[in-house]
VOSEKOL-68039 format. One record per residue (C-alpha): x negated, y negated, z. Coordinates in steps of 0.5 Angstrom, whole numbers, padded with zeros to 4 digits, always signed. Example, Ala and Ser with C-alpha at 12.3 -4.5 7.8 and 13.67 -1.06 7.14 Angstrom:
% residues 2
-0025+0009+0016;-0027+0002+0014;
***
This chain:
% residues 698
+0208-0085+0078;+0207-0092+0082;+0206-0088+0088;+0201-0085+0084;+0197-0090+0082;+0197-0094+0087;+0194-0088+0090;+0188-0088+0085;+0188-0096+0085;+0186-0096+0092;+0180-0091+0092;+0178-0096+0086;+0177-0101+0091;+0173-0098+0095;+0169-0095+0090;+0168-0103+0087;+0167-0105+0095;+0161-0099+0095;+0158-0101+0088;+0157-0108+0091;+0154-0106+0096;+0149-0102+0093;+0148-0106+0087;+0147-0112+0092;+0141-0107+0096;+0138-0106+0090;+0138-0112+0088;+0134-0114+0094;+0129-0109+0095;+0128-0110+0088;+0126-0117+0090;+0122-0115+0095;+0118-0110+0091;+0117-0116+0087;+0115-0120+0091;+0110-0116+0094;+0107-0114+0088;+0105-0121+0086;+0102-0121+0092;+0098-0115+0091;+0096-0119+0085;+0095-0124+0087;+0090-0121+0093;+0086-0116+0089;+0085-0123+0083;+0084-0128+0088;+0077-0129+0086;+0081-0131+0079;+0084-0138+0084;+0077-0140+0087;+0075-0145+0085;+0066-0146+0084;+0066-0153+0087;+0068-0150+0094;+0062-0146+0093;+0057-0146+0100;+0051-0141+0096;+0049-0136+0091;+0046-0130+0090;+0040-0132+0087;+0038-0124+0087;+0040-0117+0087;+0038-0111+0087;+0043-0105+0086;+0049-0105+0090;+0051-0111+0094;+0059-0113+0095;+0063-0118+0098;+0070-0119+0101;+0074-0126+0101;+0075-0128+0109;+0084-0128+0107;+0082-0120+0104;+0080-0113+0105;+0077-0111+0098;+0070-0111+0097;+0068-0112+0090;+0062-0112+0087;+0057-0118+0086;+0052-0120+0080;+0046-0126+0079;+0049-0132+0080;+0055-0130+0083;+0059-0136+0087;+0059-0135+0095;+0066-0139+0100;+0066-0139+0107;+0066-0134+0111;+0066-0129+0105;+0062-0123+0109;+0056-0120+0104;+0054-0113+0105;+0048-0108+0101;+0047-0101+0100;+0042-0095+0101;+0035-0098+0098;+0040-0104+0095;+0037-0111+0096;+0040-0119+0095;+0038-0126+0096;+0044-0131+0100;+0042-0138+0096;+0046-0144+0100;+0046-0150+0096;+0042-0154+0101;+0035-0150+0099;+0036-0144+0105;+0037-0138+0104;+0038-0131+0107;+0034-0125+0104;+0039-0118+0105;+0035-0112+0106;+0038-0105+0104;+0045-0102+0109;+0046-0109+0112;+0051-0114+0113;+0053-0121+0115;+0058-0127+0115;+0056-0133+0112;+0061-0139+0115;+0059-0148+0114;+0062-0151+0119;+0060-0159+0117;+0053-0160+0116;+0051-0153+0119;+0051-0147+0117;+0052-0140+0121;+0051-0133+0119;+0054-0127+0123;+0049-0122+0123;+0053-0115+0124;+0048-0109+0122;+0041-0108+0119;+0036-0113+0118;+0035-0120+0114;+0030-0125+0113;+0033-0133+0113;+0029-0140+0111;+0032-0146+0113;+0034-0152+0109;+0036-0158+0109;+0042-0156+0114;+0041-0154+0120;+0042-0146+0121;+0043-0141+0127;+0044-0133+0127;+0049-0129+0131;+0047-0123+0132;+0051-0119+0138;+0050-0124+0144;+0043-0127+0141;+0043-0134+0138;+0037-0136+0133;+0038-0144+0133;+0032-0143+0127;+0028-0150+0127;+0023-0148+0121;+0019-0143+0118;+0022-0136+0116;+0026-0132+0121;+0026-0124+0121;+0032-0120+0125;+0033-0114+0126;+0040-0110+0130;+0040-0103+0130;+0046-0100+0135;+0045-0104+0140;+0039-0108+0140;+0036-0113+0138;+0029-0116+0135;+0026-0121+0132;+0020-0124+0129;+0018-0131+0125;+0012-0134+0120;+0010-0141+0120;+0015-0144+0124;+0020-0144+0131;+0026-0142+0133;+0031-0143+0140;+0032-0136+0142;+0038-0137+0147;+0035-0139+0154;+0029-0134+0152;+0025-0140+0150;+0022-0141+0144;+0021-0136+0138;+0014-0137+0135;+0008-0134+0130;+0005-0131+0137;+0011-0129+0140;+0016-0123+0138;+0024-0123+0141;+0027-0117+0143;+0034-0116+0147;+0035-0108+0149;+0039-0105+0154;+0042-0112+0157;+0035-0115+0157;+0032-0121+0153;+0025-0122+0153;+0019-0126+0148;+0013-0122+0149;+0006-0123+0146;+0004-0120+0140;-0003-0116+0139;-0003-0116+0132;-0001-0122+0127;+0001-0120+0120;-0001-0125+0115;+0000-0123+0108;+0004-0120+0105;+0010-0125+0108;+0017-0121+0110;+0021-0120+0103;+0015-0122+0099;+0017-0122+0091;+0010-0119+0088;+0010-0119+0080;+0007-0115+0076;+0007-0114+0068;+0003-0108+0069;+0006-0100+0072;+0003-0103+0078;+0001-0109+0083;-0005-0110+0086;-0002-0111+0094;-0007-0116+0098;-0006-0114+0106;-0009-0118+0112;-0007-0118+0118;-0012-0121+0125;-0012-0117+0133;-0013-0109+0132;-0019-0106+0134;-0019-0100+0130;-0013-0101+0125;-0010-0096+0120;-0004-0100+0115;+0002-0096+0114;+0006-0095+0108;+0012-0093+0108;+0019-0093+0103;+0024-0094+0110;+0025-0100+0114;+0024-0093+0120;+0018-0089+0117;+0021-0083+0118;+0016-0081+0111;+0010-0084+0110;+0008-0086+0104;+0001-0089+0105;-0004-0090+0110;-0011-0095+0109;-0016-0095+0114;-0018-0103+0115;-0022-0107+0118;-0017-0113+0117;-0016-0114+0110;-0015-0108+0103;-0012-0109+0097;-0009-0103+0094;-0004-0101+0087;+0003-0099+0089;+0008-0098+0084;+0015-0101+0082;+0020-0101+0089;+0020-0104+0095;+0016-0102+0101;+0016-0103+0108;+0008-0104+0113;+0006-0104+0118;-0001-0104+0123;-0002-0099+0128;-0008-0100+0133;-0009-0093+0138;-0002-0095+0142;+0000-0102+0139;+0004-0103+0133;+0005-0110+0129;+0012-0112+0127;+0015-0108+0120;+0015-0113+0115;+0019-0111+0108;+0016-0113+0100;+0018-0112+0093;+0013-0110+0088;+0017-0112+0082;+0014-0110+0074;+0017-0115+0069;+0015-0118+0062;+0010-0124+0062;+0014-0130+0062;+0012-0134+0055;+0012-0141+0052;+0016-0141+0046;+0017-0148+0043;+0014-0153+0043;+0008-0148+0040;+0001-0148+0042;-0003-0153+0039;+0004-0156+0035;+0007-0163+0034;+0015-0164+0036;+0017-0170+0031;+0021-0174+0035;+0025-0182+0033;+0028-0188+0037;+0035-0185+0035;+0032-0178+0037;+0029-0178+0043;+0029-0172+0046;+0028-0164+0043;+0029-0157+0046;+0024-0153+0050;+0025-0145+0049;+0022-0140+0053;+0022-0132+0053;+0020-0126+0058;+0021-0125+0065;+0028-0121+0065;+0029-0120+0073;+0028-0128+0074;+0034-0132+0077;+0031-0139+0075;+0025-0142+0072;+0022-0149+0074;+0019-0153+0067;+0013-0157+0069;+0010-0162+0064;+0003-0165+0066;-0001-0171+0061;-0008-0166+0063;-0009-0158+0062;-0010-0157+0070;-0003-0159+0071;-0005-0164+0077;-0002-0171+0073;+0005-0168+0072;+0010-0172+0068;+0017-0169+0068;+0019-0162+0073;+0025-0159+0072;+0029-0153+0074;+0034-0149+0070;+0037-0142+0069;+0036-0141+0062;+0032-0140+0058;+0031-0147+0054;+0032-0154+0056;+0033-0161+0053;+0026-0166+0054;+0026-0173+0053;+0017-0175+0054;+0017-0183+0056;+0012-0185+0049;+0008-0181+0044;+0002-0177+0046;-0001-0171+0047;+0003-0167+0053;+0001-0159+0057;+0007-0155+0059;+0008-0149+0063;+0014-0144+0065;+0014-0142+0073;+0020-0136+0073;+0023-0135+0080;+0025-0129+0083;+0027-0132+0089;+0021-0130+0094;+0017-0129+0088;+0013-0132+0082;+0010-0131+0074;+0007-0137+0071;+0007-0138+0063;+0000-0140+0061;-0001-0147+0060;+0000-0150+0053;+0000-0156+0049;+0003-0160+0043;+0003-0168+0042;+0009-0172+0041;+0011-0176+0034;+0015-0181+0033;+0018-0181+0026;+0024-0185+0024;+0026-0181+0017;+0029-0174+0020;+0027-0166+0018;+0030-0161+0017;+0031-0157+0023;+0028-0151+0024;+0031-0144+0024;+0031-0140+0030;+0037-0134+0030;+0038-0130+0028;+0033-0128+0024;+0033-0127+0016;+0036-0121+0013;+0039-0120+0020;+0044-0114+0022;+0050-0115+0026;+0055-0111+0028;+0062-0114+0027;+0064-0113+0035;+0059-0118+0036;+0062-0122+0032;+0069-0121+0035;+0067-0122+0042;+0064-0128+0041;+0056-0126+0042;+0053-0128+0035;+0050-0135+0035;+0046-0139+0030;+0041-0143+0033;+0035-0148+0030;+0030-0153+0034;+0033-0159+0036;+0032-0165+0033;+0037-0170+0033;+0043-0170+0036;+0049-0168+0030;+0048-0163+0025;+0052-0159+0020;+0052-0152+0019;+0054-0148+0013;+0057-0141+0012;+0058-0138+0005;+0057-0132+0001;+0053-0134-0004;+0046-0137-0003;+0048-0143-0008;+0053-0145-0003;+0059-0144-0008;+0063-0140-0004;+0063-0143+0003;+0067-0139+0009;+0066-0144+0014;+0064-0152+0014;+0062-0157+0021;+0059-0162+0024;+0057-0161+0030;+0053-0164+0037;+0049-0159+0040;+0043-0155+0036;+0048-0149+0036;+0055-0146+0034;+0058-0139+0035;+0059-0134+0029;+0067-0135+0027;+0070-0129+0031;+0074-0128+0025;+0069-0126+0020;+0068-0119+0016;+0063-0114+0015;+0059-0116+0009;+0053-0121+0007;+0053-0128+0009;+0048-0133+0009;+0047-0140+0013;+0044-0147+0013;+0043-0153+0017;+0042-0161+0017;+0041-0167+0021;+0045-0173+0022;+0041-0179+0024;+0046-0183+0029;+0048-0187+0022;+0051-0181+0019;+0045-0181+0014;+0043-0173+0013;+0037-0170+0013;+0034-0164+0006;+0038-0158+0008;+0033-0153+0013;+0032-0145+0009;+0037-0141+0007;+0038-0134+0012;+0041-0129+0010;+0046-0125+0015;+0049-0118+0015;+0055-0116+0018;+0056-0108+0019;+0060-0104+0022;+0060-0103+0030;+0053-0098+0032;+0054-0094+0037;+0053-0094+0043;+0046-0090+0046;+0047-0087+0053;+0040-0087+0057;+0042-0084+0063;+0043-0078+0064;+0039-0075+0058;+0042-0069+0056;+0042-0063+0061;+0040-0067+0067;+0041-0063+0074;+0043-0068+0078;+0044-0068+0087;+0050-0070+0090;+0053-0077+0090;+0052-0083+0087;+0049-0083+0080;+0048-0088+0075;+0050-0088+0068;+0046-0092+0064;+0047-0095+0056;+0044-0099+0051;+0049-0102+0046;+0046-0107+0040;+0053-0109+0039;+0052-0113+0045;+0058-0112+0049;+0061-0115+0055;+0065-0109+0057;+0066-0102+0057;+0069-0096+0060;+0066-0089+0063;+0069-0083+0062;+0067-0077+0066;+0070-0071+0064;+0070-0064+0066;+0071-0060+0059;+0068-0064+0052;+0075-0065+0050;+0076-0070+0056;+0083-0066+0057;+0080-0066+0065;+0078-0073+0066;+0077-0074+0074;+0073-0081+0074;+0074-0087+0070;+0072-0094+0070;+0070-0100+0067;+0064-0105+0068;+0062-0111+0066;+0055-0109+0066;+0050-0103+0061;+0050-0099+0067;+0055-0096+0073;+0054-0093+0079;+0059-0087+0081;+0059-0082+0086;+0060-0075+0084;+0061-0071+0090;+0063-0064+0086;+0058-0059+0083;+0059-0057+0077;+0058-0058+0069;+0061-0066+0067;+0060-0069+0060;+0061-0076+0061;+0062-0082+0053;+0061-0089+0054;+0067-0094+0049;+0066-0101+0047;+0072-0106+0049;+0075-0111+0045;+0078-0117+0047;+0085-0114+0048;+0082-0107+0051;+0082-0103+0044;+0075-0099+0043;+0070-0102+0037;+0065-0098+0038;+0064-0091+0042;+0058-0086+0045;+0056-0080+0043;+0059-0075+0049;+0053-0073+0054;+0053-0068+0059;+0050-0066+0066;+0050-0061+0071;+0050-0061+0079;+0048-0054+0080;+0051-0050+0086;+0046-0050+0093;+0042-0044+0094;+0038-0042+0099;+0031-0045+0099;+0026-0039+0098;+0020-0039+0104;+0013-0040+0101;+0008-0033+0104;+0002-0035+0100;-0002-0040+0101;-0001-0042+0109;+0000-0048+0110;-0008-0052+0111;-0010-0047+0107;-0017-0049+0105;-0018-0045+0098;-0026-0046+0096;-0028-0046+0088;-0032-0041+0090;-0028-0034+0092;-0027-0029+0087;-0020-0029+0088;-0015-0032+0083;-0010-0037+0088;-0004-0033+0089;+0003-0036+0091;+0009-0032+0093;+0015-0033+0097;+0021-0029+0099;+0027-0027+0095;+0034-0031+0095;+0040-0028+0094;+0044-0030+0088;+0037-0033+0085;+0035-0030+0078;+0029-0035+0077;+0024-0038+0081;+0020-0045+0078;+0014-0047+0082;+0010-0053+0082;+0003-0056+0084;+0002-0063+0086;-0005-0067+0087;-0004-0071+0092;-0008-0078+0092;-0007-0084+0097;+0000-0083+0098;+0002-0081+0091;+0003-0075+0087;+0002-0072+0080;+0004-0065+0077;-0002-0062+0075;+0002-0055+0074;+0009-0053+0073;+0011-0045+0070;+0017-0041+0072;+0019-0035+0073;+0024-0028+0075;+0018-0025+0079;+0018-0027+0086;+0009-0029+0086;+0005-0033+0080;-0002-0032+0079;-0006-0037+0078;-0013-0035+0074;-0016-0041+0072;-0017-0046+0077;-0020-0051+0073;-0013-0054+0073;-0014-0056+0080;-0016-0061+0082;-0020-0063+0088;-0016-0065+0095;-0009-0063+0097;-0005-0061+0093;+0003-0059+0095;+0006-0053+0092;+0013-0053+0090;+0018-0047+0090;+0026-0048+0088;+0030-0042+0087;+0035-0042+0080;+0040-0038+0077;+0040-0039+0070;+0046-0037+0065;+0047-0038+0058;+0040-0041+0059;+0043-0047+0063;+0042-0048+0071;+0048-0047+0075;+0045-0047+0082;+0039-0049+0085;+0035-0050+0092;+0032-0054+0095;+0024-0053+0095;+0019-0050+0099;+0013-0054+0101;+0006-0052+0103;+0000-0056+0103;-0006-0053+0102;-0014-0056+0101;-0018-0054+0094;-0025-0055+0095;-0031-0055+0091;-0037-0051+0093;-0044-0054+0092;-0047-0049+0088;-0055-0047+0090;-0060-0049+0087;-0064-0045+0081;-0070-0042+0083;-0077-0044+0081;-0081-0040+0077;-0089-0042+0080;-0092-0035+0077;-0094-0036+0069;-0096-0031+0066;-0094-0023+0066;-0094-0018+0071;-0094-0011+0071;-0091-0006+0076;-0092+0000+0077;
***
């Protein structure tokens, strides 16, 4: 029995031995599981750790997709307006993506889509590493220089533009100078090139004027009016086109040194061509926004002012694709005498006028490149030393707000400012019976507190002078806080046929959300979810690279990731590819004359897997095209009779094979195109009668 035991005591013993040391392996892979875990945390959330004071520039502007990755990390992460910029973070664009590098001494570096570059401060001087595409850099207080593959650009003043493109190396300048290596010296006559080893200047032919490279041009309308002027081309043609290579051009202009012309929102690229020379590429941006608006002071108004309270609140509205605002008041209406200028980027700023008097004040909003002013308006200072009630500003009177808004911080009472401490009440009865919230505050406006329900309130304010002494209560206003509304997808609509790859997903929300989660679905169930995310923003780009039916929702997220508000479910189909189908009829160049007696027929081969055809007509007017006739059908020609729905000029006949099941596309092509000519015969004149009377024959 002893022995027994002992013969099992001893396999025990190394059973706990083997235990140790397994329990002892787990325990450090454990800790080594964890330790990198955290710094997985750490390096996907390292922006979280930065701090904005060591900041060295900006984005001041952007346009799509721009991204950014910390020098001690290998994650691109998605940038937005205002976002902060370190050394030696590298800040890339994509396809007709665009953004501006503001630098905290002035400069600056306009990015054009595809491009790349490295932004690094070394003492008072600022480097950029230029990797790819194409960027446009003003100086600013700091002395500046590009790296560009073995060229160095030591840029003295004026704006630079550089171009690499596999190899090579270009560049241009615009009212300035620039040391390029041991090439000399950059200037307004001279162009930089550096292709297959060698570095030279060459004189240029023809000089651009206006617009400048990464010009901004604002409009309130669909289209701006575009001023070209350029010196040096004999017999010149302008030339437009939506890519830096004019691989497709948009529109040409014959020119004579100067021409005007409308474009559309979007960016564009130009040049000039004279028989075998052509003038550097410059890129503009046409950009249509709301007219930037003085608010406050009103027109033609008085703002109350005292010793104890000097200044007041100047608000302004509009311009929604501004990045800053510069607010300029003058003692004369031509704005020549200016007294105060001041830049901000909100929409509202504290002013303090040196006496009374009456004063003129604009609003010039600034979209890095371009400008929009407000009109000039006028008020007059008052010193009253007795305090007025403060007038109210939002949210207006009766209004509705959802009580995710309410939770998420957004809703805010806000009133002129006219002094410097202020009481605010909240209660649930106009007599103030019932108050649910009650303060004394220094600033002209208080956050809805976040804890508040659905239901009907209302909320008024007075002034306190710097005595403690109140001022009359301003107008009772009434809130209602409702239920979350919904969200509304925007794009795309219902039944959208969409191509291949990136595709943006678009939403308002009157809840005035700050974040919100996309599902793609391949069912409407959301049983086969393939793709989702978050976003900051009312809009997401995602890439869908299967064809197929997808339905797509949109959630409101709370604080703690809960939904408060959610979409109706939207759907979209990428179809399958067919074959395109080869146009017959017309040729292309046809010219087909008003006056044949012969409808206009166009007809094309059969595809294969095709049930229906959908063909289109476009008139063709200075680069743009308008549809002037679209039909579809299962027949592999059309006819069209009545001709008045041509119109005179080119005209670029489309033509997509479909096949339709269930009356939903589930595969289409690729069109055909033809351009043909519609011309308008003169008719011959009605001949003359000269012999009055009758005649009689036999």
């Amino acid at each position: 029995m002893f022995r027994l035991n002992l013969l099992i005591l001893i396999p025990k013993k190394k059973n706990m031995r083997l235990l140790n040391k397994d329990f002892f392996v787990v325990c450090i892979s454990g800790a080594i599981i964890a330790f990198c875990a955290y710094l997985l945390y750490l390096d996907l959330n390292s922006h979280m750790f930065r701090d904005e004071k060591n900041a060295i520039a900006s984005i001041t502007f952007r346009k799509r997709i721009a991204q950014r990755r910390y020098s001690d990390n290998s994650v691109w992460e998605e940038l937005s307006n205002h976002s902060p910029l370190f050394n030696y973070d590298s800040i890339r664009t994509d396809d007709d993506s665009s953004a501006v590098v503001t630098f905290k001494d002035g400069g600056e570096i306009d990015i054009d889509a595809n491009s790349m570059i490295i932004i690094i401060k070394e003492g008072s001087t600022l480097k950029v590493n230029f990797e790819s595409g194409n960027i446009s850099v003003k100086k600013g207080s700091l002395d500046i220089s590009i790296k560009a593959d073995k060229t160095s650009f030591g840029l003295k003043n004026g704006r630079l533009s550089v171009t690499k493109d596999s190899g090579n190396v270009s560049a241009e300048i615009s009212g300035g100078s620039a040391d390029v290596d041991s090439a000399g010296v950059l200037s307004d006559a001279k162009s930089y090139v550096f292709s297959d080893g060698l570095a030279k200047l060459e004189d240029k032919t023809i000089l651009l004027k206006s617009p400048a490279d990464s010009e901004k041009i604002i409009t309130v309308a669909d289209k701006g009016n575009i001023s070209f002027n350029f010196e040096g081309a004999a017999s010149p043609v302008i030339e437009i086109s939506r890519t830096r290579n004019f691989s497709a051009i948009y529109r040409t202009i014959p020119s004579k040194g100067s021409s005007i012309t409308a474009l559309r929102e979007g960016t564009y690229y130009w040049r000039v061509i004279d028989k075998n020379n052509k003038s550097e590429i410059r890129r503009f941006s046409v950009i249509s926004d709301t007219p930037v608006k003085a608010v406050y002071p009103e027109n033609n108004s008085k703002v109350f002012v005292s010793n104890s309270e000097p200044s007041f609140m100047a608000k302004w509205s509009g311009a929604e694709y501004a990045v800053s605002f510069e607010i300029t008041i003058a003692s004369d209406p031509m704005m020549k005498d200016v007294v105060k200028s001041l830049k901000t980027s909100s929409r509202f700023i504290s002013l303090e006028l040196p006496s009374e008097g009456k004063y003129y004040w604009n609003v010039r909003a600034d979209y890095s490149g371009g400008f929009n002013d407000s009109r000039v308006s006028s008020f007059t200072t008052v010193k009253h030393e007795s305090l007025f009630p403060p007038d109210l500003i939002s949210p207006l009177d009766t209004a509705k707000v959802s009580v995710s808004a309410v939770k998420t911080g957004k809703i805010r009472f806000n009133w002129k400012s006219s002094s410097k401490k202020y009481k605010i009440d909240i209660a649930k009865d106009s007599y103030f019976a019932e108050k649910i919230f009650s303060k004394e505050i220094a600033s002209n406006t208080e956050l809805l507190p976040l804890d508040t329900s659905v239901g009907k309130y209302y909320w008024r304010v007075a002034a306190i002078d710097s005595k403690g002494k109140e001022s009359e209560f301003s107008e009772v206003r009434e809130i209602n806080i409702v239920d979350s509304f919904d969200i509304q997808l925007v794009s795309p609509r219902p039944g959208y046929i969409a191509s291949m790859g990136l595709l943006r997903f678009r939403w308002s929300d009157k809840n005035i959300g700050s974040l919100y989660k996309i599902e793609i679905s391949r069912d409407n169930d959301f049983k086969d979810i393939f793709y989702s995310t978050t976003s900051i923003e009312r809009y997401s780009d995602i890439n869908v690279t299967n064809t197929g039916k997808y339905f797509w929702r949109v959630f409101l997220l709370s604080g703690d990731e809960s939904i408060s508000a959610e979409s109706k479910i939207g759907n979209f189909r990428i179809p399958d590819s067919l074959l395109p189908p080869v146009i017959i009829s017309p040729s292309e160049g046809l010219v087909f004359d008003s006056a044949s007696d012969k409808p206009l027929n166009i007809s094309w081969k059969k595809v294969a897997g095709a049930n229906g055809y959908s063909v289109s007509l476009k008139h063709i007017v200075g680069g743009e095209e308008y549809l002037i006739f679209s039909e579809k059908t299962n027949k592999n020609s059309l006819t069209i009779k009545n001709i008045s729905k041509l119109k005179i000029g080119k005209i670029r006949a489309e033509v997509k094979s479909v096949n339709v099941k269930k009356g939903e596309i589930v595969a289409e092509s690729k069109p055909d195109t033809v351009v043909f000519e519609f011309k308008l015969s003169e008719l011959l004149a009605a001949p003359e009668i000269r012999t009055q009377g009758l005649i009689y024959v036999k």
